[in-house]
C-alpha positions in Angstrom: -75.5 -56.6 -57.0 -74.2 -59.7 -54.9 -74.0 -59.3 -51.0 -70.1 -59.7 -51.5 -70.1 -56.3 -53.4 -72.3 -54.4 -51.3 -70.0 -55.1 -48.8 -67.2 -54.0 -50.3 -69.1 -50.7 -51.6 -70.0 -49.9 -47.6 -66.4 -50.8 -46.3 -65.0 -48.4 -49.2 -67.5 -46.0 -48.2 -66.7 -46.6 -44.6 -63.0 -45.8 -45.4 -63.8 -42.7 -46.9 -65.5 -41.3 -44.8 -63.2 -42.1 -42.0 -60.2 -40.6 -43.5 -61.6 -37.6 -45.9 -60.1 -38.9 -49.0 -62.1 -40.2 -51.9 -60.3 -43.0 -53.1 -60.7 -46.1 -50.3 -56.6 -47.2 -51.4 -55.1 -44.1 -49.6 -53.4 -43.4 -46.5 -56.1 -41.9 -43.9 -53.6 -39.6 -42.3 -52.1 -38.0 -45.5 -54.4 -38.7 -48.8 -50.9 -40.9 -50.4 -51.5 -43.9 -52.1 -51.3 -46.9 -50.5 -47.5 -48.8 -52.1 -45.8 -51.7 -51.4 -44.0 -50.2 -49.3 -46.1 -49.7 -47.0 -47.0 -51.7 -43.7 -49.9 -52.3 -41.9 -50.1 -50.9 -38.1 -52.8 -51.1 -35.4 -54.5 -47.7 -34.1 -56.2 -47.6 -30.4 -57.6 -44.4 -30.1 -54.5 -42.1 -29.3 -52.0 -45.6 -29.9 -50.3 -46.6 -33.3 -48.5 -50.2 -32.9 -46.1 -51.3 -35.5 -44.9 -54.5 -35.5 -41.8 -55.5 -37.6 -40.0 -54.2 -35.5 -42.0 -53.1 -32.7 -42.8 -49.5 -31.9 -45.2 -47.5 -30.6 -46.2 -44.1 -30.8 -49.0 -42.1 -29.1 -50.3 -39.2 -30.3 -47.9 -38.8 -32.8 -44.5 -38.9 -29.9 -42.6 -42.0 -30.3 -42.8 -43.5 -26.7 -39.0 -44.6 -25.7 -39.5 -48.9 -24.8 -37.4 -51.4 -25.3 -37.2 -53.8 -27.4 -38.7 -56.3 -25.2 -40.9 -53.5 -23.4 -42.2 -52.5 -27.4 -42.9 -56.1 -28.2 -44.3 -57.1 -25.1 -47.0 -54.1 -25.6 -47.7 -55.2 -29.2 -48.4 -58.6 -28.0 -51.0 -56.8 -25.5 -52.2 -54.6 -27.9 -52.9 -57.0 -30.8 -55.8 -58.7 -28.8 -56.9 -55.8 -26.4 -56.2 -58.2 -23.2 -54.0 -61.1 -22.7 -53.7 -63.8 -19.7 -51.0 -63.8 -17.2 -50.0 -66.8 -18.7 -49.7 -65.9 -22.1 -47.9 -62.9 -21.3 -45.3 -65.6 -19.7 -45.3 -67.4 -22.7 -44.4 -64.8 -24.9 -42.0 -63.4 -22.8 -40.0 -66.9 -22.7 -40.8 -67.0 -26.6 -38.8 -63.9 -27.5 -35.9 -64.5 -24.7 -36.8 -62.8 -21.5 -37.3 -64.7 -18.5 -40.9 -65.5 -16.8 -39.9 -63.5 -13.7 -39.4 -60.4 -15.5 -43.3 -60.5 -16.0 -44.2 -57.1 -13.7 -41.1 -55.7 -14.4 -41.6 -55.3 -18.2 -45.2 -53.9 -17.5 -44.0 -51.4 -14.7 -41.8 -49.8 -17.3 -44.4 -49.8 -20.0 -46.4 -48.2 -17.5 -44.4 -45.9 -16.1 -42.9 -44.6 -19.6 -46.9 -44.6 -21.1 -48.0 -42.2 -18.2 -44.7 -39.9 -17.5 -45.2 -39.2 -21.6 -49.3 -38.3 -20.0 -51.3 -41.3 -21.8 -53.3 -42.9 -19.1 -52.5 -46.2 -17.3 -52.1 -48.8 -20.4 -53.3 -51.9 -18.4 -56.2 -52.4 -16.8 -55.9 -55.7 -14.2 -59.0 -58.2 -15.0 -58.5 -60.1 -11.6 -55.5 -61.6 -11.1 -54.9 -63.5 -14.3 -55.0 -61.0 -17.1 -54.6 -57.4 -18.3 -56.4 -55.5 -20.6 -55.3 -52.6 -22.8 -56.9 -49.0 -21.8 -56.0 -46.2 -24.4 -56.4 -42.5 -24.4 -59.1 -41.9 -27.3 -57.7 -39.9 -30.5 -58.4 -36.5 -31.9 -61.8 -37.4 -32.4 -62.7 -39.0 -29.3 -62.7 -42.7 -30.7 -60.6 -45.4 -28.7 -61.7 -48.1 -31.2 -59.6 -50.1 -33.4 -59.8 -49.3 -37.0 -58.6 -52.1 -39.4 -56.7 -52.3 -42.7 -54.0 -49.0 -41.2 -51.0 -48.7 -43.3 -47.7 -46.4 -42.7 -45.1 -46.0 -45.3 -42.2 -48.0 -43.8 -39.5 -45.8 -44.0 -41.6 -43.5 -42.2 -40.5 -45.5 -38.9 -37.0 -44.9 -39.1 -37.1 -40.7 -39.1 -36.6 -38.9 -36.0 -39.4 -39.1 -33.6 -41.1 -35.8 -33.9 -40.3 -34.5 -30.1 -36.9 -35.5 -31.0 -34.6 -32.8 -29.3 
């Protein structure tokens, strides 16, 4: 067996065994099948990140940002830290001004820790932030890779919805 299957044989395995399902091409929530409808997402421990268009969730409650608060996070959340500057040059990329900069992360802040997640940026020195999350059901705060979400899915009511 080349190296190139064995590898796929432990990342199936490792799929598995992560989500309970037998069959590595399901959904890790809900034992579905992955279609083509559905979209990949990044999951933080308690965070799920979708990106066309940006939303976030955690632990399952759609958090309330805005569009440029959702996106802003996504950016962060995509590499786990981001520079002062990049942050700037995001923000300038998606029509927001420079000087909104701690504005935009006061509000993620605030709106992250009045739902009861803990603070979502952690300060590096001056220049950067990192992303902090609140670990998941089974105490992981680690990425996990290849997450898909049935698109539609998104557009339903936010579960704490009143």
């Amino acid at each position: 067996m080349s190296v190139q299957n064995q590898n796929r044989n432990v990342f199936e395995k490792a799929v598995a065994s992560l989500s309970g399902v037998p069959h590595a091409c399901a959904c890790p929530h809900c034992g579905q099948p992955a279609g083509d409808d559905d979209e990949p997402v990044l999951k933080r421990g308690a965070i799920v990140v979708a990106f066309d268009p940006p939303t976030v969730w955690w632990r399952g409650c759609h958090v309330p940002l805005s569009p440029t608060e959702a996106a802003t996070y996504a950016f962060i959340a995509r590499r786990g830290r981001a520079l002062v500057t990049e942050i700037d040059e995001f923000l300038d990329s998606i029509g927001a001004k420079r000087a909104t900069r701690p504005l935009v992360l006061g509000y993620i802040r605030r709106k992250m820790v009045a739902m009861g997640a803990c603070e979502p940026f952690q300060r590096l020195g001056i220049y950067a932030v990192r992303l902090q999350v609140d670990p998941d059901e089974r105490g992981v705060t680690s990425p996990v890779i290849g997450l898909k979400q049935p698109r539609y899915a998104r557009f339903s009511p936010p579960p704490n919805a009143r």
